[in-house]
TINU-143626 format. One record per residue: residue in one letter; x, y, z of N, C-alpha, C, O, CB in turn. Coordinates in pm, whole numbers, plus 50000, padded with zeros to 5 digits. Atoms other than C-alpha are relative to their C-alpha. Glycine has a CB too. Example, Ala and Ser with C-alpha at 12.3 -4.5 7.8 and 13.67 -1.06 7.14 Angstrom:
<rs>
   rest   n_east   n_north    n_up   ca_east   ca_north   ca_up   c_east   c_north    c_up   o_east   o_north    o_up   cb_east   cb_north   cb_up
      A    50089     49881   50000     51230      49550   50780    50090     50120   50000    50194     50118   50066     49901      50003   50125
      S    49918     49881   49994     51367      49894   50714    49923     50109   50073    49974     50220   50090     50041      50046   49858
</rs>
This chain:
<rs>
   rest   n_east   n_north    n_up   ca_east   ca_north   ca_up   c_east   c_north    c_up   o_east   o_north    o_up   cb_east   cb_north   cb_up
      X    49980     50117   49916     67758      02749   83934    50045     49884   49913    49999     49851   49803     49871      49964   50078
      X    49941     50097   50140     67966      02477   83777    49963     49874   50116    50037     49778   50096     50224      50023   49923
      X    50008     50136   49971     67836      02193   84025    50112     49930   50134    50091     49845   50221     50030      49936   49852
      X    49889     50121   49928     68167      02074   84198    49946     50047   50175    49928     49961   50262     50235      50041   49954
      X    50048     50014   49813     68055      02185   84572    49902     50145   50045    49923     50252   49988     50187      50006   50131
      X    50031     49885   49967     67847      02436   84730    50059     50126   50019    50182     50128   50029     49961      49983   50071
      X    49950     49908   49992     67882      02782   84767    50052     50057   50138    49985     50055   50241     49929      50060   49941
      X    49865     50015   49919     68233      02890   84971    49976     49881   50050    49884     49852   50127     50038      50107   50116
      X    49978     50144   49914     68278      02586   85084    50136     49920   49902    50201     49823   49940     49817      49880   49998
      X    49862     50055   50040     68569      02525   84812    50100     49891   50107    50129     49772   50111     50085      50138   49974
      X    49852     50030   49874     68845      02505   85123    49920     49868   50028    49981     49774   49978     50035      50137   50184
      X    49974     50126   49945     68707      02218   85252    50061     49890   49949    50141     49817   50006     49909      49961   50031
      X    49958     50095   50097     68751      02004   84955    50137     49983   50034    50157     49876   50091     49979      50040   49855
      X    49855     49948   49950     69139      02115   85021    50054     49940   50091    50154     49868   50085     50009      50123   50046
      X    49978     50011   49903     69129      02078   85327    50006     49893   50057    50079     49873   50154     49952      50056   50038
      X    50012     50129   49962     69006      01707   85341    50039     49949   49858    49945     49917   49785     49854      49955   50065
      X    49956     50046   50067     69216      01600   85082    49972     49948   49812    50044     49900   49726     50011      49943   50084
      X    50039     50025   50108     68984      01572   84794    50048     50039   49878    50037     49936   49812     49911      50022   50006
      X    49943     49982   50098     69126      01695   84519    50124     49972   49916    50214     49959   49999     49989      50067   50012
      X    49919     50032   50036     69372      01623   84298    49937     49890   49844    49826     49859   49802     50075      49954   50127
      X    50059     50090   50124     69426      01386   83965    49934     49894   50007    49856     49855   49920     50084      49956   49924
      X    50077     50156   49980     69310      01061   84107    49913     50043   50111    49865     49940   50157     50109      49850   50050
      X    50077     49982   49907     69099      01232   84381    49839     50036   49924    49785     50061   49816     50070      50112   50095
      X    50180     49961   50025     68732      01288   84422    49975     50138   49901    49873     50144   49833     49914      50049   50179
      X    50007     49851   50094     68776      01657   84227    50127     49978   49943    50229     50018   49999     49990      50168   50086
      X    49861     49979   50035     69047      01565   83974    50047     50163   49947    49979     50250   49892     50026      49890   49883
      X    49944     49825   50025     69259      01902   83928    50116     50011   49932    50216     49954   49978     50038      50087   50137
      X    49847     49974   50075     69535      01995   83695    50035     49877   49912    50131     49909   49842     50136      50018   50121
      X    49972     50085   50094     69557      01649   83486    50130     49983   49939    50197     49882   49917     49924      50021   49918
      X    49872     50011   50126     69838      01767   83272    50134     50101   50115    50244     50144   50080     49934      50121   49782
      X    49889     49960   49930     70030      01917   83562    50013     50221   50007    50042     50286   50107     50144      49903   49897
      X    50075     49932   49993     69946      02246   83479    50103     50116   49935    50147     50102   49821     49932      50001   50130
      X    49820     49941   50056     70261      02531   83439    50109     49966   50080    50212     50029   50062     50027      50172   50000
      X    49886     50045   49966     70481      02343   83659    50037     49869   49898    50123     49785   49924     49991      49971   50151
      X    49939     50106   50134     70500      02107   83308    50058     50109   49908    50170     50126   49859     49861      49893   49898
      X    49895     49864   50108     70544      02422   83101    49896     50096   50000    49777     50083   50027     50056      49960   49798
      X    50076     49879   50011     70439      02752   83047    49969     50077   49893    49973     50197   49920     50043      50073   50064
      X    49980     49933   50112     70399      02869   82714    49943     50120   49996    49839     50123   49931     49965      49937   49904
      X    50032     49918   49969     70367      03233   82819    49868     50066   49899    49925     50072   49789     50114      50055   50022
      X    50105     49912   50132     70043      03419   82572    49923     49868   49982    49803     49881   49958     50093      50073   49816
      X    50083     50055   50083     69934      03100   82478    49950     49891   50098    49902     49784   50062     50064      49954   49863
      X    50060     50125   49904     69843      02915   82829    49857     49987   49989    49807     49876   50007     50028      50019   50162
      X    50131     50043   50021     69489      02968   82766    49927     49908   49959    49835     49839   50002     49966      50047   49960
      X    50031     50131   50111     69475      02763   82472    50039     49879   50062    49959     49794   50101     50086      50005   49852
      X    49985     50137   49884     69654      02495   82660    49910     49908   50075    49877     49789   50074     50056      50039   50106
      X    50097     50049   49871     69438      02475   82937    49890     49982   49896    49851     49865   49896     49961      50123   50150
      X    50168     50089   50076     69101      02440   82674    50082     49910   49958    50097     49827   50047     49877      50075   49849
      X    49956     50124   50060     69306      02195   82451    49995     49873   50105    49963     49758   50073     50147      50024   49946
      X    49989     50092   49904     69347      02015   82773    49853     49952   50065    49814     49835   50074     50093      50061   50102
      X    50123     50050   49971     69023      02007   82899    49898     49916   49872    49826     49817   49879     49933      50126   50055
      X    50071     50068   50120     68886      01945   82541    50003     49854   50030    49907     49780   50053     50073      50029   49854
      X    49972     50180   50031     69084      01582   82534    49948     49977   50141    49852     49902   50125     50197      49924   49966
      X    50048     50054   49854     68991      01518   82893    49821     49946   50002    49772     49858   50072     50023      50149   50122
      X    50110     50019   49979     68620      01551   82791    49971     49884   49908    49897     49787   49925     49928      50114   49989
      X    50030     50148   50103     68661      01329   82461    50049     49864   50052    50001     49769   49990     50083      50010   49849
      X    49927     50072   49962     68865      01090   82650    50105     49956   49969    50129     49836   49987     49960      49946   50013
      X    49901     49997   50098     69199      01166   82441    50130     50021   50072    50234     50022   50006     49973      50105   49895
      X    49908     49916   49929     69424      01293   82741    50128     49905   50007    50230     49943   50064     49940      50049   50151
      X    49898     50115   49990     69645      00960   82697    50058     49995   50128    49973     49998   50217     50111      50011   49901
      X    49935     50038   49830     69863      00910   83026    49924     50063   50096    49885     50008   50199     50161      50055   50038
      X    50081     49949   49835     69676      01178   83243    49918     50031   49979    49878     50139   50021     50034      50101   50096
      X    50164     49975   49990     69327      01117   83114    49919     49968   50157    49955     49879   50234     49927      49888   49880
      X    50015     50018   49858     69151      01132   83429    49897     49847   49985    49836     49824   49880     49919      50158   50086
      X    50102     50123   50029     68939      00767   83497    49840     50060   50033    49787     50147   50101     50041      49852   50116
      X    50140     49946   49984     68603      00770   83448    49885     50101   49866    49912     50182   49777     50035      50096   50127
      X    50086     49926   50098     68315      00904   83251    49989     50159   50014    49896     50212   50075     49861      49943   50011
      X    50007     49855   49984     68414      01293   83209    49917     50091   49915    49954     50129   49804     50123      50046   49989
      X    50138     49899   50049     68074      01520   83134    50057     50133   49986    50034     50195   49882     49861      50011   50119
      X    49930     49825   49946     68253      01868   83241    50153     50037   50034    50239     49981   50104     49933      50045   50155
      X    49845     49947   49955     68560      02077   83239    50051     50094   50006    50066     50134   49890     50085      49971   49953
      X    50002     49874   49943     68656      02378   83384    50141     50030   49943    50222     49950   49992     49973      50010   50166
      X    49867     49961   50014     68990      02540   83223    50031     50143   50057    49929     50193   50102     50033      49992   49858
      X    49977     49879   49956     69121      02861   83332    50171     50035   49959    50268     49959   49965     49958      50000   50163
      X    49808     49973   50010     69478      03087   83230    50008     50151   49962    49912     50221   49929     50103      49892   49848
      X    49941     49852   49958     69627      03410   83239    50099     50023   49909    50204     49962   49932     50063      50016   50150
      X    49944     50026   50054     69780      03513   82948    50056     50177   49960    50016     50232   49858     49940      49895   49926
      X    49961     49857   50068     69957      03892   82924    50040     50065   50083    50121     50043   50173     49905      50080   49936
      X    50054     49889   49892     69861      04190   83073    49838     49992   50022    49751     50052   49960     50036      50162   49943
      X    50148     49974   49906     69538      04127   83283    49890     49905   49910    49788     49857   49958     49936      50205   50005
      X    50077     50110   50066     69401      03904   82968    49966     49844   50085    50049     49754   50068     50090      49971   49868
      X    50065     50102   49931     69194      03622   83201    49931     49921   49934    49860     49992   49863     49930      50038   50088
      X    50124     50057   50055     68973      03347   83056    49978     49879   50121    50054     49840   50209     50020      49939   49825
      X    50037     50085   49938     68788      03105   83204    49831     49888   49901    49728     49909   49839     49981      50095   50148
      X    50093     50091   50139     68595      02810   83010    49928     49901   50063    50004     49839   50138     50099      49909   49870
      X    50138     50108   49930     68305      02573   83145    49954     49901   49827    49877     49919   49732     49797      50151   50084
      X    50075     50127   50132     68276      02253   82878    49917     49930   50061    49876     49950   50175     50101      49876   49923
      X    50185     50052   49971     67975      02038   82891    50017     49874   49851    50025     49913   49735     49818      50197   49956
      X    50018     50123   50134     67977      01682   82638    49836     50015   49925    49745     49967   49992     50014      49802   50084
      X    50069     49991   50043     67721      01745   82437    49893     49864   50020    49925     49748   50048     50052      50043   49905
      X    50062     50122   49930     67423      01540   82504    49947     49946   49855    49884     49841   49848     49868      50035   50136
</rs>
């Protein structure tokens, strides 16, 4: 459980507009692979990206606000998946 809404209940968020970079659930920050795709190595991307997002380093599309958590996710091959849950150290 990473926190952002109860369980299935995602779609609603969606559905009522919440999400996004300046929304209540910011999503995608850096645009995501419609900025680029660096095929094998989107994984890394996506943590690098969440990393600066959590230090507050993301320069133009740091999201506002005090960011505790950050969820990356990427697909990088054949069937190679990751998925990463950061946390600011307390």
């Amino acid at each position: 459980e990473v926190g952002i809404c109860e369980d299935y209940t995602a779609w609603k968020l969606f559905e009522q507009n919440k999400v996004g970079i300046d929304k209540e659930v910011p999503f995608n920050p850096s645009g995501g692979v419609t900025a680029t795709n660096p095929i094998g190595a989107t994984p890394v991307v996506r943590l690098v990206e969440a990393v600066l997002q959590v230090r507050g380093d993301a320069g133009e599309h740091q999201i506002p606000g005090k960011i505790e958590r950050a969820l990356a996710t990427g697909y990088g091959g054949q069937g190679e998946n990751v998925i990463m849950l950061l946390r600011k150290s307390l």
